[in-house]
N, C-alpha and C positions, 0 to 999 in steps of 0.2 A: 889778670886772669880771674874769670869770677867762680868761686867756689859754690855746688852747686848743690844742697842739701836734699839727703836722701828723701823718698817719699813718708808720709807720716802712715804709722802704723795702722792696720786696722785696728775695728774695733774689739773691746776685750773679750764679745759673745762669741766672733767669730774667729778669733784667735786661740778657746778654749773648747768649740764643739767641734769632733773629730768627725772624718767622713766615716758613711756608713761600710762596715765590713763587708756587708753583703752584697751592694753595689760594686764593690770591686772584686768580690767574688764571683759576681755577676761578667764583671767585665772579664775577668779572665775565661770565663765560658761561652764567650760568642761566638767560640767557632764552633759552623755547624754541625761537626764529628762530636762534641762533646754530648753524653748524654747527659744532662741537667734536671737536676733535684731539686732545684737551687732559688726558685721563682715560680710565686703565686700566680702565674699567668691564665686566664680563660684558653684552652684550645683553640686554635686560631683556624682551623675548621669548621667550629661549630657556633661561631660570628654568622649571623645573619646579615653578610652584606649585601647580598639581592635586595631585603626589605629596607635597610638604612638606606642604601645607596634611592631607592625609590623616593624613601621621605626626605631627604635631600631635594632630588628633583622636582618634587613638590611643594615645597614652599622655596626654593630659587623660582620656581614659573611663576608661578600665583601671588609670592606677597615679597620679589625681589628689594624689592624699595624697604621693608621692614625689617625682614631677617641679615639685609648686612650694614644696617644701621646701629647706632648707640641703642641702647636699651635701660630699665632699672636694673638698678643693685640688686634687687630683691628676687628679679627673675624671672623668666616667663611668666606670663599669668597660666596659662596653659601648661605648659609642663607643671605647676607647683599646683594647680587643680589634679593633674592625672597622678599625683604621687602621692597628695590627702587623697583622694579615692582609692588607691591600692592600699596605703596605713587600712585606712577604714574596714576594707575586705579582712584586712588581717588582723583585725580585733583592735583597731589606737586608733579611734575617731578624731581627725586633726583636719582644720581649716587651713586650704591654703595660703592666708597671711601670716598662717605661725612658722611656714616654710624660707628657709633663706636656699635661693639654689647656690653652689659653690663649683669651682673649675676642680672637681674628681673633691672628695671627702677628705684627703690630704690637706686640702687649701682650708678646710672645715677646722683641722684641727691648730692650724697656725694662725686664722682667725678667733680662736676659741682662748688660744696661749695669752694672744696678743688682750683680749677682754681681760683677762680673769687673772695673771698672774704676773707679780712684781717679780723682779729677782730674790732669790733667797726665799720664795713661796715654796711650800714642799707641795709636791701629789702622789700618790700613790696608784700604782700598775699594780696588775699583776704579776706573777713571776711564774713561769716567763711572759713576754708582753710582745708584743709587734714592735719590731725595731723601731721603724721611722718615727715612732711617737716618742722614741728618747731622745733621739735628737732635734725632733721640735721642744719638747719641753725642756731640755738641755742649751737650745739656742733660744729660749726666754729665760735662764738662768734660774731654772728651777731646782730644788732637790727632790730627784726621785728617788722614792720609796717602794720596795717590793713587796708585797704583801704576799701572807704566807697562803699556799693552793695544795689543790691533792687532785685526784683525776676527775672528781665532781664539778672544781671550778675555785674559787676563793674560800676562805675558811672563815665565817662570816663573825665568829668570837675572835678571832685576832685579828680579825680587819678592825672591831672594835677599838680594841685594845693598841693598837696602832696610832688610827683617829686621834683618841684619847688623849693618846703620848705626845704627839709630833704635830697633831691641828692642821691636815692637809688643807689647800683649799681647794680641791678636788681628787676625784676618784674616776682612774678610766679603765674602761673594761671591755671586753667583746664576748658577753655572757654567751652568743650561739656560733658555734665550732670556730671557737677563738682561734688566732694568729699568735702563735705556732702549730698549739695542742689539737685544736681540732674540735677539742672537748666540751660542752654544753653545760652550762651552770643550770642545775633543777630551782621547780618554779619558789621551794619554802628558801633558797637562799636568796634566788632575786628579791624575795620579798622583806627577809632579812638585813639584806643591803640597803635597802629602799626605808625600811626602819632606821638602820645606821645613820643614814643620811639627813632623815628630817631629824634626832638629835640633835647631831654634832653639826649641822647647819654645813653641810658638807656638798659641793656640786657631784654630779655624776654625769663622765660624757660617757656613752652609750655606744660603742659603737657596732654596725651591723654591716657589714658587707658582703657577710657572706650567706644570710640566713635562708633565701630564697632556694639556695643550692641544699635542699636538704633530701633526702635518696632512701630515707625510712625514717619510725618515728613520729613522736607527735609533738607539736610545735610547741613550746614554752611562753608565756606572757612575756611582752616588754616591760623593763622593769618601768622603763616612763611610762607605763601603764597602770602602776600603781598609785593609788592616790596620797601615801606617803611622799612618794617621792616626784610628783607630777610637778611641783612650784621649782626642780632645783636639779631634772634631768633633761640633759642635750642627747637627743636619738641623730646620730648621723646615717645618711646611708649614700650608694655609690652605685652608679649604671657601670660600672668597668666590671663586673663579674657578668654581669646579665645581658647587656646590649654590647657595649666594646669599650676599653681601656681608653685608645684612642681618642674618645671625642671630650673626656676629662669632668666628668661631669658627676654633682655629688649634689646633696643635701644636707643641711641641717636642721629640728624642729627642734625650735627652744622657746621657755618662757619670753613674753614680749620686753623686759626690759634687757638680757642676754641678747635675743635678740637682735635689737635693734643697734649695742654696742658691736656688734658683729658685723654689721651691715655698714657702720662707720668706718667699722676695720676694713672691710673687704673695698670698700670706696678708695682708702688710702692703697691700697693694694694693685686693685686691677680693677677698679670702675664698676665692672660687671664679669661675668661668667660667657664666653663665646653667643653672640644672641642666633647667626645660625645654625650652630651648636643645639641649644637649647628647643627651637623651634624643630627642627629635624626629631629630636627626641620624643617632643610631645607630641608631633605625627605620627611618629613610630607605633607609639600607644593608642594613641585612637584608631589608629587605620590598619597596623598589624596584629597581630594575636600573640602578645608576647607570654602570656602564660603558658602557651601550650610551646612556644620555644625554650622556655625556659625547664617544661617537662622534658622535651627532648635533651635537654643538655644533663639531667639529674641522672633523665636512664643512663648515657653511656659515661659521666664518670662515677658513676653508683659501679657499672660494670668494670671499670679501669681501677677505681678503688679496692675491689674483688680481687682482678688481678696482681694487683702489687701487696694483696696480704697473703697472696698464695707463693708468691716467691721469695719473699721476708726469709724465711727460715732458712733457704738456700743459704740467697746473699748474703745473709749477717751471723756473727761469729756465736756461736752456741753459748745461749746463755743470755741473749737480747728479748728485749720485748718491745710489747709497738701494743699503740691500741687498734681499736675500729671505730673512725667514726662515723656517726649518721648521718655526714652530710658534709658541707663545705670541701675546699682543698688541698688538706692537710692530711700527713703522718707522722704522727709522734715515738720515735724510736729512743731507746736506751740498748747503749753498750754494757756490757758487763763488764766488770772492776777490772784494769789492768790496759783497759783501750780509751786512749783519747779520739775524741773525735776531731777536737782543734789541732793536735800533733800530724792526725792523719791527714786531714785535708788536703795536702800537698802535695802527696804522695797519687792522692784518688783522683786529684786535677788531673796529673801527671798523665793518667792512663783514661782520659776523656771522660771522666764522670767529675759531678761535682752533685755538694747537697752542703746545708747551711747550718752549722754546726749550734748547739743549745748554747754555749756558753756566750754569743752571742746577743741574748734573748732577756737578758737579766740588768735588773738595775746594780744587783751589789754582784758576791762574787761567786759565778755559778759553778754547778758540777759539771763537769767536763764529758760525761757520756753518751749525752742525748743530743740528738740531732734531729733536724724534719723532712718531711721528704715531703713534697707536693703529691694529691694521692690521686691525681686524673691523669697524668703521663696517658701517651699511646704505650702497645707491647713494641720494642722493637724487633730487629732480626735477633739482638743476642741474648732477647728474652728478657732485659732490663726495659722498667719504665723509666718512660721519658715526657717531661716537656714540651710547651712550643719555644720560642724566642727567649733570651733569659731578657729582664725587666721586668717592670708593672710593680705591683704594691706587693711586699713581700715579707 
């Protein structure tokens, strides 16, 4: 009889990075009754799929032979012209070859992991930080570090001090209505960062996905705008808030030697980025008006935003606070002393609500009170805001 040896183990990265809580918090709220907190999703009403669906149809007729062939690594040429021209409008003069397109901004930062960092490299988040970025930097065997913040953003003397101590080889952030908080780093501490960085010889990934979504207020510099920090910051950004999740589409603009390690990585990866995909998008831009889609979509969750800070005080137990932010999709709530939010969680599944608890949110070991709530929900009948679908980048 022949003895038949078990299978050999995975590897030790994926053996030691845990799934995402919030994905499976996600999963438990698929059903349609649940109302969901719980996921950064765009309103799925106020997708322009008339105008995609059109540029679709127009380059399947016209350039069918192109758009479902192989393509470059590097990306449309077109699409990565129409997105150096929007940078441009919006104060970061950038050539389309400094552009790498990427399948959604996600794949940006697993390209960015795979560049830049050995096992046993530390980086430093914020605190709190967008989940899925610890577990990319966790499945390159990274140590993250949370860097200390307050409602302005990072705290740009102990980010120092941090640096200093521990020699990250990068720093990531989402200086405009960060994932969770919502909250907007002002421009003397991007500027402060961007000082931090050309010191201590320090990367900065950048990222933006939400900034476009902004509903009052006036905009703040990119910190890759600075010219401290212009040799040694990666701006990523993402069509899934603004055009649709769906078609997975992102950017990166990085220094040419980054760069170009990036476009190695992403060859080892997935070749290219969907080239129908890509071509659809950069039609989209030239032929539809997506600024003023994009105003429409600020008005009504600027308006939806409104509503869920008028009914905070109901919902939440006397003695909570929440901010307001100017933009993005996000609510940053705190319980008051005596309430968990991860103990509750279970209980609020229970009764068809779900929302994504803060202690999820942290490199080390977080306070248990704060929670987020996505701040564009519709009202429903029971006068709770709501979500579309749970998924998407969260």
């Amino acid at each position: 009889m022949t003895t038949v040896a078990a299978p050999p183990a995975l590897a030790a990265r994926a053996r030691s990075v845990r799934t995402s809580p919030v994905r499976e918090i996600l999963a438990l709220t698929a059903r349609p009754e649940v109302i969901s907190f719980a996921g950064g999703l765009p309103a799925p009403e106020l997708i322009d799929a008339a105008g995609i669906r059109r540029a679709y149809d127009q380059v399947l007729t016209e350039e069918p032979r192109r758009v479902l062939q192989y393509s470059t690594t590097e990306g449309d040429p077109e699409l990565r012209a129409a997105v150096a021209t929007r940078l441009g409008r919006r104060g970061l003069p950038t050539d389309p070859d400094e552009l790498l397109v990427t399948t959604g901004s996600q794949q940006a930062l697993t390209l960015l992991a795979s560049a830049l960092l050995d096992p046993g490299d530390a980086v430093v988040v914020e605190n709190p930080t967008y989940l899925a970025v610890l577990q990319c930097f966790g499945f390159a065997g990274a140590r993250v570090l949370a860097a200390p913040t307050d409602d302005q953003g990072i705290l740009p003397d102990q980010l120092a001090e941090l640096v200093a101590r521990e020699r990250p080889r990068l720093l990531y952030l989402v200086p405009t209505f960060q994932n969770p908080t919502s909250r907007t780093m002002a421009a003397d501490r991007r500027r402060a960062v961007a000082e931090i960085a050309a010191r201590q010889g320090l990367w900065i990934v950048e990222d933006d996905p939400y900034g476009e979504l902004r509903y009052e207020g006036t905009a703040q510099p990119w910190i890759a705008s600075y010219p401290a920090a212009a040799d040694r910051t990666v701006l990523l950004g993402s069509f899934s808030k603004t055009m649709a999740p769906g078609m997975r589409l992102g950017w990166l603009r990085a220094p040419a030697p980054l760069r170009r390690a990036c476009v190695i990585a992403k060859q080892a990866a997935d070749l290219h980025t969907s080239t129908v995909d890509q071509a659809a998008a950069a039609r989209y831009l030239a032929e539809a008006d997506p600024d003023a889609h994009i105003a429409r979509m600020c008005a009504v969750y600027g308006q939806r935003r409104d509503a869920m800070l008028a009914g905070l005080a109901e919902a939440l137990p006397a003695g909570s606070s929440w901010n307001r932010p100017e933009g993005g999709m996000f609510v940053w709530a705190r319980l008051p002393a005596g309430h968990d939010a991860t103990a509750l969680l279970p209980a609020v599944v229970a009764h068809d609500v779900a929302y994504v608890p803060g202690a999820h949110r942290r490199g080390d070991d977080p306070p248990r009170p704060r929670f987020r709530r996505p701040g564009r929900g519709r009202v429903s009948s029971t006068g709770l805001l709501r979500t579309g679908s749970p998924g998407g980048r969260t």
